[in-house]
Every structure is written in C-alpha cells, then in structure tokens.
C-alpha positions as CSV (number, residue, x, y, z in Angstrom):
1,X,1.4,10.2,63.4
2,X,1.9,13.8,63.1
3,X,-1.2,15.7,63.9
4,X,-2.8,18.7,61.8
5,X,-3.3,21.4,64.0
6,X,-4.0,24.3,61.7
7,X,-3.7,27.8,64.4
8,X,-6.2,26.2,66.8
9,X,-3.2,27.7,69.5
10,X,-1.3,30.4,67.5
11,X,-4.1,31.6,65.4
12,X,-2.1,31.6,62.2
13,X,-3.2,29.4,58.9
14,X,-1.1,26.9,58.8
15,X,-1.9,24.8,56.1
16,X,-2.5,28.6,53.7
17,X,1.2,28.4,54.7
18,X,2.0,25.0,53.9
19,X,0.0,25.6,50.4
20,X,1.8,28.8,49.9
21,X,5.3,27.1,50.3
22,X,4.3,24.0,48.0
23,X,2.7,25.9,45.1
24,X,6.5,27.8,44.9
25,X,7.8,24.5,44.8
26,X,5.5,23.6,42.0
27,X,6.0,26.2,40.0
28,X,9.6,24.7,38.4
29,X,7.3,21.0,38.0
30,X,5.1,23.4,35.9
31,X,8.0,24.6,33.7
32,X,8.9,20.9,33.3
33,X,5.3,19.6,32.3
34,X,5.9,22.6,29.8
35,X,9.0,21.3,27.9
36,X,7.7,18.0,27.6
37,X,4.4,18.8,26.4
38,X,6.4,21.2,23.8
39,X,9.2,17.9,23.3
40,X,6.4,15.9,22.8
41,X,4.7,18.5,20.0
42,X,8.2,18.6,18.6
43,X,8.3,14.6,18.3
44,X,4.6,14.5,16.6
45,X,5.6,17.2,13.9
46,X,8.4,14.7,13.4
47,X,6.0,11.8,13.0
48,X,4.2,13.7,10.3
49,X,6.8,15.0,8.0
50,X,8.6,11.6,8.1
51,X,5.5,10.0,7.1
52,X,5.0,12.8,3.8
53,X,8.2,11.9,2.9
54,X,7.8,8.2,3.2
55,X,5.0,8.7,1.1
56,X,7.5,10.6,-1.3
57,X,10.1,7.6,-0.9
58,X,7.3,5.3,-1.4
59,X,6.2,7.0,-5.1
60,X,9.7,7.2,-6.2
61,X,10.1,3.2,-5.6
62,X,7.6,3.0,-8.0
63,X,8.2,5.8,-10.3
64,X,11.9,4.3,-11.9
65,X,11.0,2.6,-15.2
66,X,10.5,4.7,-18.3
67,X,7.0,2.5,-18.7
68,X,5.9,4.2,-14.7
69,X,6.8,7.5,-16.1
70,X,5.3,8.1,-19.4
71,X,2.0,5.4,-19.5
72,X,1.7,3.6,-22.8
73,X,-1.2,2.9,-24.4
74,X,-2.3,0.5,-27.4
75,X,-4.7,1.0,-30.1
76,X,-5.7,-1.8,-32.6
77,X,-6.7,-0.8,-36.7
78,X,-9.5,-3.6,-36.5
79,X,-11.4,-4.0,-33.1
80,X,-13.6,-7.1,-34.5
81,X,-10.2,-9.3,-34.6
82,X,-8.1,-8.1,-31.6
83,X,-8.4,-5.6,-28.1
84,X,-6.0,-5.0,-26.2
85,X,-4.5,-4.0,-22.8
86,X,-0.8,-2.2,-21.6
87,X,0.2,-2.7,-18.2
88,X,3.1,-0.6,-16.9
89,X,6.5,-2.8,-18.5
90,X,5.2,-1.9,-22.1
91,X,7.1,-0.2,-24.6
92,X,6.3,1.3,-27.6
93,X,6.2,-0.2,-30.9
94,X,3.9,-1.3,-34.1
95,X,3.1,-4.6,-35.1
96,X,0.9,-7.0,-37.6
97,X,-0.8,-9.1,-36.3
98,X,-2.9,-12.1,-38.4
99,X,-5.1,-14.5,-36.2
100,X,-5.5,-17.5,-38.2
101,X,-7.4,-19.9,-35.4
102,X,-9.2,-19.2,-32.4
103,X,-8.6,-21.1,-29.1
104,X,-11.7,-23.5,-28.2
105,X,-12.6,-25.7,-25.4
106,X,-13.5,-29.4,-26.5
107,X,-16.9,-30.4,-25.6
108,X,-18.3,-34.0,-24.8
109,X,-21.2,-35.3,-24.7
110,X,-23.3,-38.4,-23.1
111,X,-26.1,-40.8,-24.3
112,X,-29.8,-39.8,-24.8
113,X,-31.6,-39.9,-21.6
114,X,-35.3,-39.3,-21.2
115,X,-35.3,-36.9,-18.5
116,X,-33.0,-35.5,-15.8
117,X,-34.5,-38.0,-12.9
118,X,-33.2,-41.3,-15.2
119,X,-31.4,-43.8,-13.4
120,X,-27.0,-44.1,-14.6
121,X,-25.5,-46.9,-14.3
122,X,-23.2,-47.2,-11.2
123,X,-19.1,-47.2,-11.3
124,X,-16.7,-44.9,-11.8
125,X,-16.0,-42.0,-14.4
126,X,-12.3,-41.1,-14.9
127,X,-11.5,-37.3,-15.6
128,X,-7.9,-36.5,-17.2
129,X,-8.0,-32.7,-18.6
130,X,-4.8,-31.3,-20.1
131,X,-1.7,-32.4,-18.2
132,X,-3.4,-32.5,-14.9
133,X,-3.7,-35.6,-12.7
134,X,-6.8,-38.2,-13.3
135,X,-10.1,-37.1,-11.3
136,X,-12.2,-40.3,-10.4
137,X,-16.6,-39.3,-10.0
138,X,-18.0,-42.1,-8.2
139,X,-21.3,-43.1,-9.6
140,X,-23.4,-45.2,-7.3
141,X,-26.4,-46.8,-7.9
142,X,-29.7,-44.9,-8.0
143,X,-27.6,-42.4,-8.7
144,X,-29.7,-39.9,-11.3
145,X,-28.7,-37.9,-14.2
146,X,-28.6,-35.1,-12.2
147,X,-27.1,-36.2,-9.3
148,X,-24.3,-37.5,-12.0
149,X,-23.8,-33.7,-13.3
150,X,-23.7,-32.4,-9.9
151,X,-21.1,-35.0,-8.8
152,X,-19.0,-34.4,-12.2
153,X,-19.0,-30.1,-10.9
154,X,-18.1,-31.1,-7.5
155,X,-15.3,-33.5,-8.0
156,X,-12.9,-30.7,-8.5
157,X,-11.7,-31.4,-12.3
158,X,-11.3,-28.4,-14.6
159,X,-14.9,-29.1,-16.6
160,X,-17.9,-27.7,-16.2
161,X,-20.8,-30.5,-16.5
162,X,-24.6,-29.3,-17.5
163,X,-27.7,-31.0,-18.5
164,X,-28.9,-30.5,-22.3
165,X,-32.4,-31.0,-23.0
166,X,-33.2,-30.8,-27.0
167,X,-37.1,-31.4,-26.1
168,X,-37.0,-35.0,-26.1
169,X,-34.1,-35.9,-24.7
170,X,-32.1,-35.2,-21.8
171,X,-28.3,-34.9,-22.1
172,X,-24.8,-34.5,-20.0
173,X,-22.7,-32.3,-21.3
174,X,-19.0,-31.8,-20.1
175,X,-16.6,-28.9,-21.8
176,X,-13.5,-27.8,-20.5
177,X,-12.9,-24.5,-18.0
178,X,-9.8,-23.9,-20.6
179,X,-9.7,-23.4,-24.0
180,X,-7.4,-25.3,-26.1
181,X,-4.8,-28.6,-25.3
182,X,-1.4,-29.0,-24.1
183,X,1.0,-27.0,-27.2
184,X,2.5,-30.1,-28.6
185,X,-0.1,-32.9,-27.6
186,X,-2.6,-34.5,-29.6
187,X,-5.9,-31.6,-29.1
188,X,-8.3,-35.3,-28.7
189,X,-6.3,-34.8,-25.2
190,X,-7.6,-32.0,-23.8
191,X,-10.7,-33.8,-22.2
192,X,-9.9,-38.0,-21.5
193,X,-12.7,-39.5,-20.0
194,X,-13.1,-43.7,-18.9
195,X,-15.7,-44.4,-18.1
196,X,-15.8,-48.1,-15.7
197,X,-19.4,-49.5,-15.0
198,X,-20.3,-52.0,-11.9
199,X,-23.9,-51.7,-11.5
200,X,-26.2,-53.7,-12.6
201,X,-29.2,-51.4,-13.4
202,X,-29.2,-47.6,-15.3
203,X,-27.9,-46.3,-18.3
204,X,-24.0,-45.8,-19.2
205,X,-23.1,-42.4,-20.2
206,X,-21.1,-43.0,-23.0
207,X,-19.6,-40.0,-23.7
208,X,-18.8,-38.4,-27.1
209,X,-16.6,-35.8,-28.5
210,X,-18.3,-32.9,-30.0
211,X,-16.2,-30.3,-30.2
212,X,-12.7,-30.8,-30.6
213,X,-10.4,-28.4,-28.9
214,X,-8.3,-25.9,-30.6
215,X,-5.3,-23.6,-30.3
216,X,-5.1,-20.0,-31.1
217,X,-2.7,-19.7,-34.0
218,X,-1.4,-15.9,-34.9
219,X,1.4,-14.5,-36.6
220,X,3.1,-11.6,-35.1
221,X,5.8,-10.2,-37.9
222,X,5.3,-12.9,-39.4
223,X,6.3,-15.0,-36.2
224,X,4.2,-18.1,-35.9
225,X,2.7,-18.0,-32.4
226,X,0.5,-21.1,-30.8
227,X,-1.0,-20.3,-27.4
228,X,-3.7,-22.3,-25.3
229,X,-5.8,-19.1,-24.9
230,X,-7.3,-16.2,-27.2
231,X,-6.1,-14.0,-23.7
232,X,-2.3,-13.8,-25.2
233,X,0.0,-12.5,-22.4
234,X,3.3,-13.3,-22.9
235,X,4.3,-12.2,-26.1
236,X,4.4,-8.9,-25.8
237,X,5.8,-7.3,-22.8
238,X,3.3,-5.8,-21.0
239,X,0.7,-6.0,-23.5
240,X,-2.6,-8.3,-23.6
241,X,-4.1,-9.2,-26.5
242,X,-7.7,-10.7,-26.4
243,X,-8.2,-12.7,-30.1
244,X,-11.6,-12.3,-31.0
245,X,-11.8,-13.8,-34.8
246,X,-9.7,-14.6,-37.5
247,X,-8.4,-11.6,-39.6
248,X,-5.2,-9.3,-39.4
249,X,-5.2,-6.1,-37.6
250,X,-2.3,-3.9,-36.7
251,X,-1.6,-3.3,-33.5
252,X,0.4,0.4,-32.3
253,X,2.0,1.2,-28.7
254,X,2.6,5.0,-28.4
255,X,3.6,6.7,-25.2
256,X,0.9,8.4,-23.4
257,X,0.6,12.0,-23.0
258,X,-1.9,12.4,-21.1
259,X,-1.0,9.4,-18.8
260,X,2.2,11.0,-18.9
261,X,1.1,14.6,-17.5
262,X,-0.7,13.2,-14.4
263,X,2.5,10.6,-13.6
264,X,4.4,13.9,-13.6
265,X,0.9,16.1,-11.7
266,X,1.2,13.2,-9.1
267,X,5.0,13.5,-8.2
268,X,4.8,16.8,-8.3
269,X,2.3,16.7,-5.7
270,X,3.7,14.3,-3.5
271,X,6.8,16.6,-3.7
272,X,5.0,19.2,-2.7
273,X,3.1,17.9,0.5
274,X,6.5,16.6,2.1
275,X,8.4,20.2,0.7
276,X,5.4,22.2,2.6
277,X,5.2,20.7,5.7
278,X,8.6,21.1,6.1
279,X,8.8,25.1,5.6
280,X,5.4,24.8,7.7
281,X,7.1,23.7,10.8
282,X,10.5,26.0,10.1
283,X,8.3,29.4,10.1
284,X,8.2,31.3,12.8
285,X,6.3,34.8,13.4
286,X,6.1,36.9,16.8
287,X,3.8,34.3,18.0
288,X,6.2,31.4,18.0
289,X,6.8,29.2,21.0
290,X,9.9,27.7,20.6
291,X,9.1,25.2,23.2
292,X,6.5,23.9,20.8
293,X,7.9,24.7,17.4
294,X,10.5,22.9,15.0
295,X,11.2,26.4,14.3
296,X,14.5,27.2,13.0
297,X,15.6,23.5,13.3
298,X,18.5,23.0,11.6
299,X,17.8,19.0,10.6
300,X,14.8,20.7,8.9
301,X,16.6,23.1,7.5
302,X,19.0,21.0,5.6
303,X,16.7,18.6,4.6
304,X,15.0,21.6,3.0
305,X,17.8,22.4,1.5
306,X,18.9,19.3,0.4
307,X,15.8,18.5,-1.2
308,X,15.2,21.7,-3.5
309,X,18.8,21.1,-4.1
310,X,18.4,17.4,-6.0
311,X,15.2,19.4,-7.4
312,X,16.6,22.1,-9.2
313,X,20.3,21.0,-10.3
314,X,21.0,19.2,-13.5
315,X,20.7,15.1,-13.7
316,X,23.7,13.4,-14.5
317,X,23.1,10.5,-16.7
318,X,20.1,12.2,-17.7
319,X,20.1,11.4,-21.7
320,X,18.6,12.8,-24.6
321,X,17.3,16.3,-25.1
322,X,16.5,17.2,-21.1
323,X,18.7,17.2,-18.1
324,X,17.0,19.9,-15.7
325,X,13.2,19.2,-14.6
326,X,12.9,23.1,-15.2
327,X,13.9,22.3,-19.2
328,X,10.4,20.5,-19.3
329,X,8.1,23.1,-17.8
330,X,8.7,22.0,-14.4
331,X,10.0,24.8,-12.2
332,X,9.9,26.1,-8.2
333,X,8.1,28.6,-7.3
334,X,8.9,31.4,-4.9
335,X,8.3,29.1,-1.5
336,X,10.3,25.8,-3.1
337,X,7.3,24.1,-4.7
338,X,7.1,22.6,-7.6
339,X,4.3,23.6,-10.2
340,X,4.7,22.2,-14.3
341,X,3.9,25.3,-17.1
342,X,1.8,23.0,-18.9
343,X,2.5,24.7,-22.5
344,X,6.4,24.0,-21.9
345,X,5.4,20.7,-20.8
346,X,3.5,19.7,-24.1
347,X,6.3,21.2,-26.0
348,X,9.1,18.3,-24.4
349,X,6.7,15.5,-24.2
350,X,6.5,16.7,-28.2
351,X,10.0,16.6,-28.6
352,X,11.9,14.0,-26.7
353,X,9.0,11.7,-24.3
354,X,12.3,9.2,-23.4
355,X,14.3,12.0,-22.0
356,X,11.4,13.1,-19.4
357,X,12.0,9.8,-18.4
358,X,15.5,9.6,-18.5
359,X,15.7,12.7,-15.8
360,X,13.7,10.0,-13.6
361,X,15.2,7.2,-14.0
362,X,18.7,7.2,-14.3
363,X,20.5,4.6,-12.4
364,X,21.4,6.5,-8.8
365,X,22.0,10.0,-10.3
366,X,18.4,9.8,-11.9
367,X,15.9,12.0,-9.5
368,X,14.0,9.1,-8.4
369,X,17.4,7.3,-6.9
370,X,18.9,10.6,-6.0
371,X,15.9,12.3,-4.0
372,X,15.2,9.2,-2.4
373,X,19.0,8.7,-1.1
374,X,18.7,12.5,0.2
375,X,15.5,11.8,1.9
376,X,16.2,8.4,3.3
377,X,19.5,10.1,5.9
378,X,16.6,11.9,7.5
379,X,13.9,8.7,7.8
380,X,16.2,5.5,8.1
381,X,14.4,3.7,10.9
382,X,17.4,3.0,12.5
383,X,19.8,5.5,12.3
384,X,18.4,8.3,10.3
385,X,18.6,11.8,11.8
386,X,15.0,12.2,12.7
387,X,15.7,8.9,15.0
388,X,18.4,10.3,16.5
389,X,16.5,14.0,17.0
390,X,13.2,12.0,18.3
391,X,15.3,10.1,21.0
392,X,17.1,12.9,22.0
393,X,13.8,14.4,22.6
394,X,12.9,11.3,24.4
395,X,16.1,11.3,26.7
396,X,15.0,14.8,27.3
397,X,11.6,13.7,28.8
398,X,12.8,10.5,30.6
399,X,15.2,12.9,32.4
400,X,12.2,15.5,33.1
401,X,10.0,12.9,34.8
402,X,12.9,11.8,36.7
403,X,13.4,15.7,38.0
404,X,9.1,15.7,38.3
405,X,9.2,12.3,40.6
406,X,12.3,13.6,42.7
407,X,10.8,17.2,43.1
408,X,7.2,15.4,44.6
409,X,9.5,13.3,46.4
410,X,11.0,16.7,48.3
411,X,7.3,18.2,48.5
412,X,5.7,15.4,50.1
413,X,8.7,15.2,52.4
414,X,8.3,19.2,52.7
415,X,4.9,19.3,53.3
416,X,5.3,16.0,56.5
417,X,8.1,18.2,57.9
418,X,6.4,21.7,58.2
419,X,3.1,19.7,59.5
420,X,5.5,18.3,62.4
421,X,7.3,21.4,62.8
422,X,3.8,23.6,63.0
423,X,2.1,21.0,65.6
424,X,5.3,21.3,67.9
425,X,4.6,24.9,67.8
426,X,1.0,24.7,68.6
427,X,2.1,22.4,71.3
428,X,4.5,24.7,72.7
429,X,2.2,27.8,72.6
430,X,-0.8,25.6,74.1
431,X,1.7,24.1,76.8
432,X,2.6,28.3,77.1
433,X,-0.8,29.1,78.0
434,X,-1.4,26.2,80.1
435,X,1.5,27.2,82.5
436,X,0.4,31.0,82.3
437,X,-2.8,30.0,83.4
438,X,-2.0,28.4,86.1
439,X,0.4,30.6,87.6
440,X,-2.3,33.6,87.6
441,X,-4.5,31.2,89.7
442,X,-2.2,30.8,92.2
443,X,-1.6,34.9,92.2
C-alpha cells in the first residue's frame, strides 16, 4: 500500500500537484462528454422529425380514395320516410327511393296470470329465433312468473322477455332483439317457441303470436329491395339509410365542400409541421453549435428538397382539369410551406371536385403515393437514411465511452504512480535529514 504523504518532508503540495496533472488529463474526457451530449441532441432531433413525418406518411395512408378526399354528404327530399348517413366509400349520385313496408319484430305473448308472484308450471321452454340454434329456459317448480321472465332474459336467446300488466291481469311478453325473419323463410319463423311441461302444479304459459314479423320492402330505381332491418346498409356503398315510414323520398349524394376544404386544411397542415421542423433544425445563425445542431445536414437537406420537389411539380396521372396543387389555390410560400388561397380554391372545387382528387390519388404518381415513397427512404425502420445516420451517431458514442473508460483507466493508473513516486521522495528527503542529523551530532 502506497502511502499519501502530501510535503510532510519536502514541503511541497503534492496532491495540488497530483490534481493539477489529472484535471489536464480530464480536460480531452470533457471534450468527449461534449460530442456525445451534442450526438445525442443530434439523434433526438432525429427522433422528432421522423415522427412528423410518420405522422405525414400515416395521413397519406389514409388520404388515397377520392371519398377521403372530397367528404360526401347525403340529403333526403322527405325526412318523415328516410335519414341518412355517408361514411367515407360513398360516391355521389341521386336516387328514388319508395318504402313500401317497414321491418318489425314479432311479438308473443303468454296466458293471463293474476299477478307477477303466480306459480308456472315446471318443464322446459324451447327458444328458436331466426336461424339461430334452439335455446332451452328451464322452468322448475315454484318457479314464478317473474322468476320465468327473468330466466327467459338470462338464457342468452335474442328476445327480450317483460311482464304486461293490463290492470287485471298479469302477462309475459317475449319480442324479438331483431326486426324482421330470415329473407326467404316463412316470417311465423322469426320467434319458434315449445313449450314442454312436467310439473304437476302452476300455470302453462301458452304463448301466442301477436305481432307477426315483417320485412322492410323498398324500391331503389325501381329495384325491389327486402332487408331484415329499416337500418339498410348494404345497398348503397357507403351510405345508411334508416326507413322510418312508408312513402317515397329522393335521396342526393353530392361531394362536400366544405368537408372537402378542411380534408385539404388538414394535409396541408400535417405537411407543414414535418416541412418546418425540418428547415428548423437546418438553420443556423452566429450562435450555432454544430456539435449540437443538424445544421447544414445534408440528409436534411435533401429530404427538404425532395419533399417541396413532389410538392410543387406537376402529377402524372393526375386527370381532369388540375394537375399542379398550385392550379387549385394551393401554393408555397417563401419558407416551403404550403398555405391554400381559399378564393382559388372555391373556384376548382366549382369546376372540377374529381380532379382535386385525382392530384391525390393517382396510383404511385398521385401525391399521396409519391410523397410517401419520397419520405419513407428517410424513415424505413430498417434501412432508411435516418437509421443509418442515428447509428452512425451511435457508433460514434460507443467509440467515445470506450476512449472515456480507457482515459480513467490511464488516470487512475496516473494518479497510483505519482502517489508512489512522491512518497519515495518524501522517504528519501526524510531518510536525508535523518542522516544529516546525525552526522552534526557526532561533530
């Protein structure tokens, strides 16, 4: 063990010295902790422009049908017989529509009871509703009217069960969750209940039919059209229509404008975040650091480039009256951003509403394809150029807190070999001293 003698001998501050000698050798583990705190700034600028641009990538997935684009919406000339709702995949057209039949659950009904606490006969009631399988509701005995309904609601068929009371008499009443029966099957069918009786004391419920169930019947063009609901969604794409009463109304699907303008507001913005924090982190001023800036970088400056480049060139395959997002009031400003002139943008959704599309959502070459192609060298999880510029970064640090760990290897060893050196000397010059001493005694 090497002992700290700090000048007891020699007078001199040994360990100021030794401090003195290590803080130089610090100085270059500084500098490194520097570049990687600035790699490591460089790597989390990364992070947040790939994630704008996911978000970019992400609207354009869903931003390549003409029905994303422009919104469509529906009106009806008589709300009393039909609504209606339009989901994205609608298109636009105008059609008659004449209800002739409503869709109706059937309904049945037991015997009179006297009050809910009555006593049903035990067995078993056998529950077939449309084409699904047979439902047996055990009835036991002691079993009451009540407990019956409550048993019928728990045993999982598709029926509600309820108690009537008409102020004399007490009733169970079942009726189907669905409207309507099976297109093609006999509508007595859309509620089969047997009804099997063991016990020897109660009332059997003998259930009657008292509504029958029914089908919605429409025309559509003069297309006959059955469904088991009035909530008819699969006859036209994209569009709901709830049946409320018989009559004939005419139905019109017109592309939205308004819809339309804020589809366009919210790519442009999405454009717009990504674009900005891209010339963001490529401006420099006098106060750069370059240690800690994306200044300059020329992966951001192509990806710069190559995005205002797919913004403001023409679109092949574009058709119609518009090929240029410019042509529809949708231009860059001085700084690369997009902002829409919203009088030049009226004026195209006036003329041509398909071809605003079209620019979109032309297969590959269309601007939702092409931007995202562009975009997708630089964030590709695997082997886009952000990846390969963040582990370069990463190489860079490993390698930096290799050169940190070897450098506090050297100090350390440093430091234990001055310490020995510096006691040998105080040894020496205290050994020095000893001898003097003793030789002026003898004198």
């Amino acid at each position: 063990m090497v002992s700290n003698i700090s000048g007891l001998v020699s007078g001199m501050d040994t360990n100021a010295i030794i401090d003195a000698m290590v803080n130089v050798e610090k100085i270059q583990i500084k500098n490194w902790e520097s570049q990687k705190s600035g790699l490591n700034v460089k790597i989390s600028k990364i992070g947040e422009i790939k994630s704008k641009l996911n978000d970019l990538t992400a609207f354009l997935e869903e931003f390549k049908t003409e029905a994303d684009i422009l919104g469509y919406s529906g009106t009806t000339s008589d709300e009393e017989v039909l609504s209606l709702t339009t989901a994205g995949s609608a298109l636009p057209g105008s059609y008659d529509v004449d209800v002739t039949s409503l869709a109706v659950s059937e309904k049945d009904r037991s015997t009179a009871f006297t009050g809910s606490n009555d006593t049903v006969k035990g067995g078993t009631l056998t529950l077939t509703v449309k084409d699904e399988d047979p439902i047996d509701v055990i009835i036991t005995d002691e079993m009451s009217v009540q407990d019956t309904a409550d048993a019928i609601n728990a045993a999982g068929a598709s029926v509600f069960a309820s108690l009537i009371n008409d102020g004399t008499s007490t009733y169970i009443q079942i009726a189907s969750k669905d409207t309507g029966h099976v297109i093609g099957g006999a509508a007595d069918d859309a509620i089969i209940i047997s009804e099997s009786y063991t016990g020897a004391a109660g009332t059997e419920l003998n259930f009657t039919q008292i509504t029958q169930a029914s089908n919605a019947t429409f025309t559509l063009d003069g297309l006959n059209v059955e469904q088991e609901t009035n909530t008819v969604t699969d006859v036209l794409e994209g569009i709901t229509l709830n049946l409320l009463k018989t009559g004939t109304a005419e139905v019109k699907i017109e592309a939205n404008k308004t819809e339309t303008k804020e589809n366009l507001e919210e790519f442009v913005s999405k454009y717009n975040d990504a674009l900005s924090l891209v010339a963001k982190d490529l401006k420099s001023t006098e106060a750069t650091n370059f240690n800690y800036s994306l200044a300059g970088d020329s992966t951001l400056k192509r990806l710069k480039s190559d995005m205002m480049g797919v913004i403001s060139n023409f679109v092949t395959g574009s058709t119609g009256s518009f090929n240029a997002l410019a042509q529809i009031g949708i231009k860059t400003d001085g700084t690369g951003k997009l902002k829409i002139d919203d009088d030049d943008l009226d004026e195209a959704m006036n003329k041509d509403m398909s071809s605003i599309a079209s620019m979109f959502t032309a297969a590959d070459t269309g601007l939702s394809d092409y931007l995202t192609t562009k975009i997708e060298v630089y964030t590709e999880d695997l082997e886009g150029l952000f990846k390969t510029k963040t582990d370069s970064y990463s190489d860079r640090i490993d390698r930096l807190d290799d050169s940190i760990s070897d450098k506090n290897r050297k100090i350390e060893a440093l430091v234990t070999r001055l310490r020995k050196q510096f006691s040998a000397m105080e040894m020496a010059m205290s050994n020095i001293n000893l001898q003097g001493g003793a030789l002026a005694s003898l004198g």
